[in-house]
C-alpha positions in Angstrom: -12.4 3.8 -6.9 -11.1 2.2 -3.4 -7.5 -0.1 -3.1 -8.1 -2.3 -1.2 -5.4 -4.7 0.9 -6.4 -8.4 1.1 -2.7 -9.4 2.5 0.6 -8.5 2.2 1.1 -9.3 -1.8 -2.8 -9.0 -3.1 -4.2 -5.7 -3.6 -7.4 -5.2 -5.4 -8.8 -1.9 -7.2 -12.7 -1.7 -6.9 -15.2 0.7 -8.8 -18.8 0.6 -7.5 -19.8 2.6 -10.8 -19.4 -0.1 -12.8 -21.9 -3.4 -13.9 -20.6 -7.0 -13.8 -21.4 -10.2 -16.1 -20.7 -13.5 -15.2 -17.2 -13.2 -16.3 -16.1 -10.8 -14.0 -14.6 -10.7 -10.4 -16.4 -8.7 -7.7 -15.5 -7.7 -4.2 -18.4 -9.1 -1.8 -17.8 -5.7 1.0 -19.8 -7.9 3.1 -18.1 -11.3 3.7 -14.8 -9.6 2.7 -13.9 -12.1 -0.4 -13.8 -12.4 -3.9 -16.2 -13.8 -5.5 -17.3 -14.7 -9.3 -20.0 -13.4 -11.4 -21.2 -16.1 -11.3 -22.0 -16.1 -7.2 -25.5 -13.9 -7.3 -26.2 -14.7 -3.7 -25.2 -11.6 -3.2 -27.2 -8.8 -3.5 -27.9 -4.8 -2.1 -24.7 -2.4 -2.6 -22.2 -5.5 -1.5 -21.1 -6.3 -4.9 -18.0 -4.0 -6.0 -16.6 -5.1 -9.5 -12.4 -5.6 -9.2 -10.7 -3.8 -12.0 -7.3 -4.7 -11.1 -5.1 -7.0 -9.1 -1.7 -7.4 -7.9 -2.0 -11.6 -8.2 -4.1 -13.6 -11.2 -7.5 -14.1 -10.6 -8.8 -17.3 -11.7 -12.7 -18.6 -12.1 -14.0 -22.1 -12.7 -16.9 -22.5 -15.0 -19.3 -25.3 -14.9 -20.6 -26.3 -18.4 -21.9 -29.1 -19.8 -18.3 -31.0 -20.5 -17.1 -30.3 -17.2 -15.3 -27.2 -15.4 -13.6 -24.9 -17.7 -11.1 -22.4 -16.0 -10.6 -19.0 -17.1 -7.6 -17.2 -15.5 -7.3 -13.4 -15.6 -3.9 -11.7 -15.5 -2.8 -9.5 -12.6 -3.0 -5.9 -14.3 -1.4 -4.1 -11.1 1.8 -4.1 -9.9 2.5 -4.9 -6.4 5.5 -3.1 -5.7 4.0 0.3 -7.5 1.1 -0.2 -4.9 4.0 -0.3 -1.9 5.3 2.4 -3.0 2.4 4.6 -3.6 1.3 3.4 0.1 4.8 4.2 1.3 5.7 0.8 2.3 9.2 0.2 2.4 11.1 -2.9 0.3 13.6 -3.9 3.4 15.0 -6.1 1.2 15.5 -3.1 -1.8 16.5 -0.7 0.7 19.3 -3.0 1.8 20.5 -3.6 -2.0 20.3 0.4 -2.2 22.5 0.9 0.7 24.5 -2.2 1.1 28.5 -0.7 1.0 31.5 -2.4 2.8 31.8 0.3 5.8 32.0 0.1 9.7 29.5 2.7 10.0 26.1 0.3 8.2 24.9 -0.7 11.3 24.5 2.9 12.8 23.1 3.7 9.0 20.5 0.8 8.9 19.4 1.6 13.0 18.9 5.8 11.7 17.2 4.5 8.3 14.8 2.2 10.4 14.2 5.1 12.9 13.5 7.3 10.1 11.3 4.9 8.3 9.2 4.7 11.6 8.7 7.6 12.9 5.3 8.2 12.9 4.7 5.2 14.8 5.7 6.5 18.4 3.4 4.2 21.0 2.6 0.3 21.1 -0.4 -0.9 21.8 0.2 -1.5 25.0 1.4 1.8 26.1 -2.0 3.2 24.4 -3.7 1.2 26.7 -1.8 1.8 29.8 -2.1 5.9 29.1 -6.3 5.2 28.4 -6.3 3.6 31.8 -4.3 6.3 33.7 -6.5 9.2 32.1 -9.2 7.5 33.4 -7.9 6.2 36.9 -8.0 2.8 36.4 -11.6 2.7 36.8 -11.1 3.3 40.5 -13.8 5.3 41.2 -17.1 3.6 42.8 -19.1 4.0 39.4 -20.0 1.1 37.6 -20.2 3.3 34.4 -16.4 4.5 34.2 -14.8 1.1 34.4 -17.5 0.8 30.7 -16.1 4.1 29.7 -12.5 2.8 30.0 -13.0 -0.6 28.6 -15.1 1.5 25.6 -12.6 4.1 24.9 -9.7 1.3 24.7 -11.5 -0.8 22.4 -12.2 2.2 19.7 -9.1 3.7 19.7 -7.1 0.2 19.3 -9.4 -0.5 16.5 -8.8 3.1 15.3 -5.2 2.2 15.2 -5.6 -1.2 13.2 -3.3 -1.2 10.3 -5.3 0.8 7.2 -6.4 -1.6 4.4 -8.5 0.5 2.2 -7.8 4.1 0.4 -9.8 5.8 -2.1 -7.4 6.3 -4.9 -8.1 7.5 -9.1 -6.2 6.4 -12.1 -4.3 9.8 -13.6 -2.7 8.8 -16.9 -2.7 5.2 -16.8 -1.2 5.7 -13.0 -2.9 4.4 -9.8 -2.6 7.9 -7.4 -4.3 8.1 -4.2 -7.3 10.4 -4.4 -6.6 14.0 -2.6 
């Protein structure tokens, strides 16, 4: 089973195990959408069936008296998926530790250095150390100034925000998967 990140509110569970009928969602791995049942364009190992989502899900049939729509219910809570990720709720955190004292400021600066400390180098920096370790490409060869522009380009997209994680579902709980 994968979670998988959409946007900021809609998280989808996949299982690739599993068969789908027309009535069921699926995850098209290829275009990066969801897609009905109903959409068999699709075909080859693209087709992931969606066993839960944080938002409704909603298809339109087409039958002979017109469209009929069939809404499914989000089965997944969003903010157990934040927190299982590690995402922190500002907004909760600020209810948690909102008290009338001179020293919140200082508090919320620590808790916001805390909360981001595994995130030490922008992207730009990255890029600027890439270049350096390489010498700005200033050697006469054609081929290190593509071994720069290479190495920046997979490691920024090494460092794009993770939107998928193979998780299981332990007692009726989403866990990610050791």
């Amino acid at each position: 089973m994968k979670l998988i990140k959409i946007n900021t509110d809609h998280y989808i569970v996949v299982d690739n195990s599993l068969d789908f009928s027309e009535t069921d969602y699926y995850w098209d791995d290829k275009q990066k959408e969801i897609r009905t049942g109903s959409n068999n364009h699709v075909t080859g190992g693209y087709k992931i069936k969606i066993t839960h989502s944080t938002q409704p899900l909603i298809i339109d049939f087409v039958t002979y008296r017109g469209t009929l729509r069939e809404t499914k219910k989000s089965n997944l809570s969003l903010q157990e998926v934040k927190e299982l990720l590690g995402e922190v709720d500002v907004e909760k955190r600020a209810l948690e530790n909102a008290s009338i004292c001179e020293d919140d400021w200082e508090n919320g600066y620590n808790q916001c250095l805390e909360d981001n400390n595994e995130k030490k180098y922008t992207e730009a920096q990255l890029i600027w150390a890439i270049q350096e370790a390489y010498g700005h490409g200033q050697n006469d060869e054609f081929d290190d100034l593509n071994k720069v522009e290479k190495s920046i380009i997979v490691i920024t997209n090494y460092l794009q925000p993770k939107t998928e994680w193979e998780v299981e579902i332990i007692n009726g709980k989403l866990t990610l998967k050791q």
